[in-house]
N, C-alpha and C positions, 0 to 999 in steps of 0.2 A: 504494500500500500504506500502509495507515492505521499507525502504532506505538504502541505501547502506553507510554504515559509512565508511569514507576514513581517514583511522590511517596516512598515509602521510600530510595529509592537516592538520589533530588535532596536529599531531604533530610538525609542522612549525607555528601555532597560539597559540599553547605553549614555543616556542624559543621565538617566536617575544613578547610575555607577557613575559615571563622573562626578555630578554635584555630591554623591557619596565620599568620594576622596579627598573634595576639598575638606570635608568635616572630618577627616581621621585623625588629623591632632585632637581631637576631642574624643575619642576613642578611651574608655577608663584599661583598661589593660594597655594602652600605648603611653598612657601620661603615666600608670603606675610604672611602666619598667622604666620610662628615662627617668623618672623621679627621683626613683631608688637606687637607678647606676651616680646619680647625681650626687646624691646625699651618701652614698656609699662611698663615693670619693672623698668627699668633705668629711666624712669618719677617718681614712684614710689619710689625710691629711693631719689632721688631730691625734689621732693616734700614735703617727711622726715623729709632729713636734711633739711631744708629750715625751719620747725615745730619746729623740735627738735633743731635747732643748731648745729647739727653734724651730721657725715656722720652712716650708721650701714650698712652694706652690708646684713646681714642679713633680712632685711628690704625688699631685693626685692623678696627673695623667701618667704615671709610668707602669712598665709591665710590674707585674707582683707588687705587693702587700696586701696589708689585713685592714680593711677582708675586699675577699677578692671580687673588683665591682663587676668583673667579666657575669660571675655568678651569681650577685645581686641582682644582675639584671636579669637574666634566664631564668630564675627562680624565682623573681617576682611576677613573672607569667605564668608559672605555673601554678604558683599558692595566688594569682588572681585569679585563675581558671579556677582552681578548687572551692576557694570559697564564695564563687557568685552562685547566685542563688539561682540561673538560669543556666549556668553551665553544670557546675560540680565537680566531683572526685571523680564518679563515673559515665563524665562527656568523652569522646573520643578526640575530640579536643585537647583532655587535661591526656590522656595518653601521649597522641605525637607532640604537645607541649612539653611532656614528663622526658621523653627518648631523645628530642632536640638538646634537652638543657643537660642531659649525661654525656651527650658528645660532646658540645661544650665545655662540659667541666673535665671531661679526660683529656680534651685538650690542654687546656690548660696546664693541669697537670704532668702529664706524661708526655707530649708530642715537645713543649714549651721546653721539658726540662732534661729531653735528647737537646734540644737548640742547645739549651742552658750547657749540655756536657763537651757541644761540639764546641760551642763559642772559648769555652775554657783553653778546648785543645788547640784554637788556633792563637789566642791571646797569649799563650806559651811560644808559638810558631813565632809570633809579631814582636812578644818583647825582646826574640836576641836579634831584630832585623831592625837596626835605627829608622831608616825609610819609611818601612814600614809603621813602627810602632808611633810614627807622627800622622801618617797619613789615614790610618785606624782608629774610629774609636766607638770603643766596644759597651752596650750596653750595663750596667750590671748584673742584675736579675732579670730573665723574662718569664721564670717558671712560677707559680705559685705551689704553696706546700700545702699541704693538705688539710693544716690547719684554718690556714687563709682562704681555702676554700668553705672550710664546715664557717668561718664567719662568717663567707659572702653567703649561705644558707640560711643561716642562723639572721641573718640580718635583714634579707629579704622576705621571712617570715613576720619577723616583728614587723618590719616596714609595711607589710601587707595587711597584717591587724590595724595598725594605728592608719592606714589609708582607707580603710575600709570603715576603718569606724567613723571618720572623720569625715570623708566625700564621696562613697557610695552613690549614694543619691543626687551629687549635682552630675552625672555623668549618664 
């Protein structure tokens, strides 16, 4: 049975998709994760200076520390999947939300901290080669440890409670 394609109707659920897109910064699982990557940094940052003594703003956008915002941000999609009251724990949603944000964090993790081993090896290579070791320069950390991952979890939960209690409803 052949169907009759209706270009009027395609064409009115491609306006309504577009004018949809201009509105996805208002999207509450989009404001919650930059929120939380946001404020995860500025933890990160405090956390720091609190270490160091002093303030480095650089500090918030660098690879690794606690906690880690890569995971704040992936887990605060996933505990906003959970706890809306229109999706849940058992949407298919909070699934490929849940399998997206483990890859992520084993990134992190494990892929970041082969980088982390190789960088080591070459940074050994670079410091007996003067040319070199002016023309290089080498990150410090880019792995997170495992810790600094349970806080970027640990932090994206809380984050997710106090956001939820707080602005559920303007979204």
């Amino acid at each position: 049975i052949f169907c009759r394609m209706n270009i009027n109707e395609n064409l009115m659920m491609l306006k309504d998709q577009f004018i949809n897109f201009l509105f996805f910064p208002l999207n509450r699982l989009f404001v919650l994760a930059v929120t939380s990557q946001i404020c995860s940094m500025f933890a990160k940052l405090i956390i720091n200076a609190v270490k160091s003594k002093k303030i480095s703003y650089k500090k918030m956008a660098t690879y690794g520390g606690m906690p880690s915002s890569h995971t704040a941000f992936v887990m605060a999609v996933v505990f906003g999947i959970a706890f809306d009251k229109e999706l849940g724990w058992t949407s298919p949603l909070f699934a490929v939300s849940f399998v997206m944000s483990m890859i992520v964090i084993i990134d992190a993790v494990r892929l970041r901290g082969t980088v982390d081993r190789l960088k080591n090896i070459i940074k050994t290579i670079v410091d007996k080669d003067k040319d070199l070791k002016d023309k290089l320069v080498m990150p410090k950390n880019i792995a997170h440890t495992t810790a600094e991952v349970i806080g970027g979890i640990v932090f994206a939960f809380f984050y997710t409670l106090v956001f939820y209690l707080l602005f559920y409803n303007l979204f």
